[in-house]
N, C-alpha and C positions, 0 to 999 in steps of 0.2 A: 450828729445828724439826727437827734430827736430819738435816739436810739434804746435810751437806759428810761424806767421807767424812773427815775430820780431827775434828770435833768430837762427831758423833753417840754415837763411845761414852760422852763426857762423862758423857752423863745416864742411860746404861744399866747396872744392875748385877747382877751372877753374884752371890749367895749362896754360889757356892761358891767365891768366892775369900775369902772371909770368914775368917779365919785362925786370930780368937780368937772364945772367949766372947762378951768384954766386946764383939766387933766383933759380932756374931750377935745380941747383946741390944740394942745401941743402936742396930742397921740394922732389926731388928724393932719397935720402940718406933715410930721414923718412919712403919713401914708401918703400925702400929693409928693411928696419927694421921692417916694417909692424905696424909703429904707425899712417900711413896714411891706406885707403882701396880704389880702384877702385870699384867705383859703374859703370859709363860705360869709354869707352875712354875718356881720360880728366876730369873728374870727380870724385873727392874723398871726402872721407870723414873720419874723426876722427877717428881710429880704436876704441878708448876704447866707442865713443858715436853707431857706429856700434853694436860691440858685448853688448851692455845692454841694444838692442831693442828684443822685439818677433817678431815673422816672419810676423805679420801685422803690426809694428811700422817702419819694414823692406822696407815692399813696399811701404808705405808711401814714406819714403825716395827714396826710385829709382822713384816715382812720381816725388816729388819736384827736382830732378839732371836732370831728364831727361825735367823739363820744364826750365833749363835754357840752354839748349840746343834746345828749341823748337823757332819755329818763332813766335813775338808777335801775340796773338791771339787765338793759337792755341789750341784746347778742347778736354780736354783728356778724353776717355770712356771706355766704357768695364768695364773689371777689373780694370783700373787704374783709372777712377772714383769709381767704387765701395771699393777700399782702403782706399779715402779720404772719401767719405760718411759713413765708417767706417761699410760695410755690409760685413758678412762671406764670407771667401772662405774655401770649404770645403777640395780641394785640393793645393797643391803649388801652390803658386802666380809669375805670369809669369813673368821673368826676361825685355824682353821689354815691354815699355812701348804702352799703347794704345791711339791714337787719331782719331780724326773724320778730312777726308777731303773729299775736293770736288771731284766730280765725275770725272770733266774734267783733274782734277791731276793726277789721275789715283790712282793704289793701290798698286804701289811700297812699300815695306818697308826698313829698315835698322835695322844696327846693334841694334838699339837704339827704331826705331820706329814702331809699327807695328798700317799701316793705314789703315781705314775703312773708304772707300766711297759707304756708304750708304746715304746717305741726312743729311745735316748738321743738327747742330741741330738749333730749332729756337732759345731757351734761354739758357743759360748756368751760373750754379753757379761759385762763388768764394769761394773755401775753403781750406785756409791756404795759400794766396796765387795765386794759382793753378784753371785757369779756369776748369771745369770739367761739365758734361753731365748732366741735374734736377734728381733727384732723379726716378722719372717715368721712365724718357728717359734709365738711367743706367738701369733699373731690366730691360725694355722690349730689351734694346740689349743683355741684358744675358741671358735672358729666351730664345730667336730664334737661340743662337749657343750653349751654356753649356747643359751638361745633367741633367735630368731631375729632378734629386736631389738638386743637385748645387742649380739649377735655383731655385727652389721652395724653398731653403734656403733665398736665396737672397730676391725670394718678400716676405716668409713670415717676414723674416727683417723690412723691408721696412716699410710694412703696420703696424708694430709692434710700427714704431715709431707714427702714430698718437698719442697714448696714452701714449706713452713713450718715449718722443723727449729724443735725445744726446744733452746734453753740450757742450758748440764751436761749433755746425755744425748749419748752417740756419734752421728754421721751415720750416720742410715739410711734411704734413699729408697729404699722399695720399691713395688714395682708387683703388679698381677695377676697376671700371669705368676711373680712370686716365689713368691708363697701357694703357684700351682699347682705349681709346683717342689718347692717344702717339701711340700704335700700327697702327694704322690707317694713324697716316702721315705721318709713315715712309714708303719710295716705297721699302721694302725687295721682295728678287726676292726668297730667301729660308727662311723656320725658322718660317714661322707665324703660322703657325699650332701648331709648337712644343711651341712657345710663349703663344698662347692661350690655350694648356691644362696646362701649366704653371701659369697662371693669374687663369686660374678655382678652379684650386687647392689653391692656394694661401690661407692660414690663418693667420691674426695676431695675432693670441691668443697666436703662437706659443713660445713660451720663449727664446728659442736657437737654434740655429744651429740641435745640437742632436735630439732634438725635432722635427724638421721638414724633417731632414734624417730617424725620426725612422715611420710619418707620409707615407713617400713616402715607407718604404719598408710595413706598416701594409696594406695599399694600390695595391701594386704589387703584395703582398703575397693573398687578394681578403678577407681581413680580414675584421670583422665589424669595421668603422669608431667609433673610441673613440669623446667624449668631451673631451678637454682641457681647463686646467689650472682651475676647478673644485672646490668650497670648500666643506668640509665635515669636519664632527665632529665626532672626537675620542670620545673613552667610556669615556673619561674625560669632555667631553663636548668642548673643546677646537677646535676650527678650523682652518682646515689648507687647503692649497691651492695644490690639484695634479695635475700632469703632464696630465695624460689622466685618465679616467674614463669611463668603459661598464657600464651602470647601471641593462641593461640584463645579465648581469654574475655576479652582484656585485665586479666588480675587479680594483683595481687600477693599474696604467704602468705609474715608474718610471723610467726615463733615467738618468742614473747617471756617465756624462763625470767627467772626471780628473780633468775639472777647476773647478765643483764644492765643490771641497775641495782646489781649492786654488785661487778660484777669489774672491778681496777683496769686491767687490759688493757682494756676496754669503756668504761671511763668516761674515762679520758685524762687525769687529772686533775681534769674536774667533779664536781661534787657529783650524788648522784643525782636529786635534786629537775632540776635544769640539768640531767640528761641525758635526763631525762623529758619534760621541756620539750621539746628536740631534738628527741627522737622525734616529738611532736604538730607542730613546724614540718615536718619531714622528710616526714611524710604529707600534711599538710596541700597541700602544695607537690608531692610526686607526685598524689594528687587532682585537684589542679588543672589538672597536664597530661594529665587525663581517663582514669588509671588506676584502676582497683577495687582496694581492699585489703581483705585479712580477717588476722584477727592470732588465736591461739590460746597457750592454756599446755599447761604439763609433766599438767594435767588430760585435756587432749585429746590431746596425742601419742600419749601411750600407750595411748591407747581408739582403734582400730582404725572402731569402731561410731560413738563420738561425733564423732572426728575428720572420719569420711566423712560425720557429717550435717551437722557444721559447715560445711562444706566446699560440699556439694551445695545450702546454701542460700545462698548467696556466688555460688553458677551455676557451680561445677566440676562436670564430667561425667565 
């Protein structure tokens, strides 16, 4: 899936390394067939290795097409660093690509590029390939233009990895204090205000995505602040790990997106039918040891409105 930096060019191809004709006429022929895909002008890729990505495997890919299109050197951020850092996006991921240029360039874009001349960055990762923005530098340019969800998905990501580094990606544990660091040397002219209630709120505990969408509406809705990611002991004695926890209501708040019954890191090997099951022992069995539970979707996190009447009728205050 374009993954390793060794085989991903495999499936990508320049049109203009096309040399002949007869090379230009039977590379076109594929693409009216649609066994090739335009990712941007000149730029294709594998149809069948296309259609068997998700739509983060996706931008991935429009990353790595649109850096052989880029000038040597040049550091891609925003959300196109936050793709290869492999941090949520909570809504569609933008078709162009993002980089960091200089001031004096100006802040032209194109088809292909959309630039940001905010101050270069001082260090810049390699991942897969692909220079891109530290990990710090990515969340605090997301946090001063994305909303205020997004953004707090993003850092609590971020800070999630201390404890929970990704596979293939460089170590990088960073803290609060980092953001603020990073924030500081960048000379933004809008955004810092919205960055720093962004970095304030920040928590790593948070587990997913869902979790820190459902953070920012129990938040906006003026709700009491849960603990997360909590243990407690079923009437079985057994312990398990919940999403949030009032200990003033005695109540548990589960968020239970879609990938939870089908992301292989979630299921363990069971099947989802068997992991669904699970769940219904899991509560059953907190229940029992006389905890409240309420369980919400990706319907309610993101409704701010609905989430806090869910919530307020479960006897959260």
């Amino acid at each position: 899936m374009l993954l390793s930096t060794v085989d991903w060019y495999d499936h990508l191809f320049l049109t203009r390394d096309l040399a002949t004709p007869g090379e230009r006429s039977a590379f076109f022929a594929r693409a009216r067939r649609g066994q090739v895909i335009a990712i941007y002008r000149g730029v294709y890729v594998e149809a069948s290795e296309w259609h068997s990505m998700d739509r983060h495997a996706q931008s991935r890919a429009r990353v790595k097409a649109a850096s052989l299109l880029a000038p040597p050197g040049t550091v891609f951020s925003h959300q196109s660093a936050a793709a290869l850092w492999r941090l949520p996006s909570v809504g569609a991921w933008p078709v162009k690509a993002h980089v960091l240029a200089a001031v004096s360039a100006g802040g032209r874009s194109t088809g292909v590029f959309e630039r940001h001349t905010i101050g270069a960055s001082s260090t810049a990762v390699i991942i897969e390939g692909v220079h891109v923005t530290t990990l710090a530098r990515t969340v605090v340019d997301l946090a001063s233009r994305e909303s205020f969800g997004h953004a707090v998905a993003v850092a609590d990501a971020a800070l999630h990895r201390a404890a929970h580094p990704v596979d293939g990606l460089p170590a990088a544990p960073v803290t609060r204090d980092d953001f603020f660091r990073e924030l500081e040397s960048i000379p933004l002219k809008h955004g810092s205000v919205m960055a720093r209630r962004v970095i304030d709120f920040a928590d790593g505990a948070a587990d997913r995505p869902g979790e820190s969408m459902s953070r920012v509406g129990m938040h906006l809705a003026r709700l009491t602040p849960p603990r997360l990611q909590v243990s407690l002991a079923g009437a079985s004695g057994r312990i398990y790990i919940v999403d949030f926890w009032w200990p003033q209501f005695n109540m548990i708040g589960e968020f239970d997106g879609r990938g939870k019954y089908s992301d292989p890191q979630f299921l363990r090997g069971r099947t989802p039918e068997q992991t669904l099951y699970d769940e219904k022992l899991r509560e059953d069995d907190l229940r029992s040891a006389g905890h409240g539970m309420t369980r919400w979707n990706w319907a309610l996190a993101i409704s701010p409105t609905r989430l806090g009447g869910h919530l307020r009728a479960a006897g959260i205050r």
